[in-house]
Structures are given as structure tokens and as C-alpha cells.
C-alpha positions, -999 to 999 in steps of 0.1 A, spaced: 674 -755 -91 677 -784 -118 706 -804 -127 713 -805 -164 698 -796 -193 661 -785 -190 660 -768 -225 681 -768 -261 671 -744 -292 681 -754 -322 684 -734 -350 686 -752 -387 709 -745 -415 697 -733 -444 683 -756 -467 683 -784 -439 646 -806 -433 632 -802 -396 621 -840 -398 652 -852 -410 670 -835 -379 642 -845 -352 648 -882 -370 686 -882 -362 678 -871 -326 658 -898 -324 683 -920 -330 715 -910 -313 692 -893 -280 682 -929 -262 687 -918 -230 665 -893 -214 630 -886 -228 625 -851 -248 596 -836 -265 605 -820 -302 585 -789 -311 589 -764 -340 584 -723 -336 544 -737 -350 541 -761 -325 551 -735 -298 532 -703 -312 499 -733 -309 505 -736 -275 507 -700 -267 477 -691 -290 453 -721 -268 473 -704 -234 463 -671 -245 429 -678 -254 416 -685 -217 439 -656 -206 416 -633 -227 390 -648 -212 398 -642 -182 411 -606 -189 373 -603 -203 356 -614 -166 385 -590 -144 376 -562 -171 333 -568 -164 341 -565 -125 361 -536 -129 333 -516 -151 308 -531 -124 326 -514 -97 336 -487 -114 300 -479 -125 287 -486 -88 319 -463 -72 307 -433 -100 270 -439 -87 282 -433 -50 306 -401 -55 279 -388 -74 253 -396 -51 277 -383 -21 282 -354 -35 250 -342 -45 243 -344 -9 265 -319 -1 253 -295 -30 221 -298 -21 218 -263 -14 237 -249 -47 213 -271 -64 184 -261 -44 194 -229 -52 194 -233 -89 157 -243 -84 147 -215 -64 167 -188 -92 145 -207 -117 159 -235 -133 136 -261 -141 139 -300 -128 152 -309 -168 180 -279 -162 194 -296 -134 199 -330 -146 209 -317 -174 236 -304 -157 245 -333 -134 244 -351 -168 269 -325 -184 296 -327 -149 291 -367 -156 296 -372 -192 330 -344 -183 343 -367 -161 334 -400 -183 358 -382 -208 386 -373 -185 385 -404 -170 385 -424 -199 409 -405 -214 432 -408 -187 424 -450 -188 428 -459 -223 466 -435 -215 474 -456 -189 463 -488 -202 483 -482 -231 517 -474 -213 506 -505 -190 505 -529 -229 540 -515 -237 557 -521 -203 541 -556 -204 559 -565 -242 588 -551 -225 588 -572 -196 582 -606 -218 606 -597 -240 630 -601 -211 618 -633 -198 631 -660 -227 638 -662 -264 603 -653 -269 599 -624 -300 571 -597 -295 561 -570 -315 549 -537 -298 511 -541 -288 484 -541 -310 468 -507 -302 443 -499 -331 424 -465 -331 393 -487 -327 401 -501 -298 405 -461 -282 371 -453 -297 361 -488 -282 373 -473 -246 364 -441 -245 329 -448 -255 323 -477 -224 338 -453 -202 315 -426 -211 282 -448 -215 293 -467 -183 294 -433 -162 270 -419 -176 244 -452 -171 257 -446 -131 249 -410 -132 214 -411 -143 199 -419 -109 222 -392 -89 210 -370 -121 173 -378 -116 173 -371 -76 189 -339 -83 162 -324 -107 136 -337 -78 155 -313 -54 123 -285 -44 
């Protein structure tokens, strides 16, 4: 909803100096203020803009592994409740207190995998639809995401260490089952 000209890319000829263009703007463009940047001055900006995203990417992604390690806790907890008598069971047939966390252990660290698995899938699909989207919003080039095999490894490994850290109380009360 703004009258005129709120934006002009210029692209250089070859072989022609970015100051001596910005200093002939300056003399025939007297009439409204404007601000000169280069592709440097712009990719700055966006680096400094980007650089407190991340950071807040970082404190959205510690909340989420807080909850999602306190939701894992619960549905374990939850259900072990309901399989107290399997788990009783496995007592009585013999199994000894380290069997059965053990095996709580075994369901978690399953489930850590899936789950990760399933994250760092959709995460990924979540990066490339992102690009896609900013590519549509302005002149703005993007490669594809940056999506290195560490960063998978990265990911699967907090997701498994993260349930399985919520798991070890649900795992320890279900060994104490008489």
C-alpha cells in the first residue's frame, strides 16, 4: 500500500565500478533519500538477522526436548500402570528386577529410534519446503538446505539419549514391581 518506488535492483555491466555508479546516483538522485547497498552489504545483514534467529531456534528446540522428555516420562509412566500385571507377572514366572528394566529400557530406546527417525524425516522435508517458500518471497538466491550426515547422527543420538534419560525412572519402578 505505498506510492512509488520502495525498491530498485541494479545490476552492473561488466567491467563497470560499483562506487563509480553509487557516485553518479548521488549526484543526479537529490530528491528523496535512499540507502545504497551491495549483494555484501545485504548477505551482512542477513548473516547478523540470522544469527539471533538461530538463537532463538536453539531456546524453541531446548523447550521442545524438555517437553518431549517430560511427555516420554508420563506415557511411560501411564502405561506401566496399566501393565502392571504383565509385568508383575514377569516377576512371578522368574525374571529378576534387572530383567525388567531391562526390558522397559529395550521398548524405550525402540521407540527413541522410531521416533527420531521419523523427526530428523520430517524435519528435513520441513528445511526443504522452507528454501522453497523463501525462494518465493523476493530476489533472494538459496541453495537447498545444509543437511550434513552429522547433523542426522547429531539427531538421532539426542532423541535416543533424551528418551531414554525420561525412561529410566518408569524403568526403575517397573523392576520394583513384587
Amino acid at each position: 500500500d505505498q506510492e512509488g518506488i520502495s525498491r530498485v535492483d541494479i545490476r552492473l555491466a561488466d567491467g563497470a565500478a560499483p562506487s563509480a555508479v553509487i557516485a553518479a546516483m548521488e549526484d543526479r538522485l537529490l530528491v528523496e533519500p535512499y540507502v545504497a547497498s551491495t549483494p555484501g552489504d545485504l548477505a551482512a545483514s542477513l548473516r547478523s538477522s540470522t544469527a539471533d534467529f538461530q538463537a532463538m531456534t536453539a531456546l524453541i528446540a531446548a523447550i521442545a526436548l524438555f517437553t518431549g522428555a517430560f511427555l516420554i516420562f508420563n506415557t511411560l509412566s501411564m502405561t506401566l500402570v496399566e501393565r502392571a500385571r504383565e509385568l508383575g507377572l514377569l516377576r512371578a514366572a522368574g525374571a529378576t528386577r534387572g530383567q525388567v528394566t531391562g526390558y522397559v529400557l529395550r521398548q524405550a530406546f525402540l521407540l527413541g529410534v522410531v521416533g527420531s527417525v521419523v523427526g530428523v524425516v520430517l524435519g528435513s522435508l520441513l528445511a526443504v519446503g522452507m528454501v522453497a517458500y523463501v525462494r518465493t518471497v523476493g530476489d533472494v538466491t538459496l541453495d537447498g538446505p545444509s543437511l550434513p550426515a552429522s547433523a542426522f547422527v547429531a539427531a538421532m543420538l539426542v532423541g535416543v539419549v533424551v528418551t531414554l534419560a525420561a525412561a529410566i525412572e518408569p524403568a526403575r519402578r517397573a523392576g520394583s514391581i513384587s
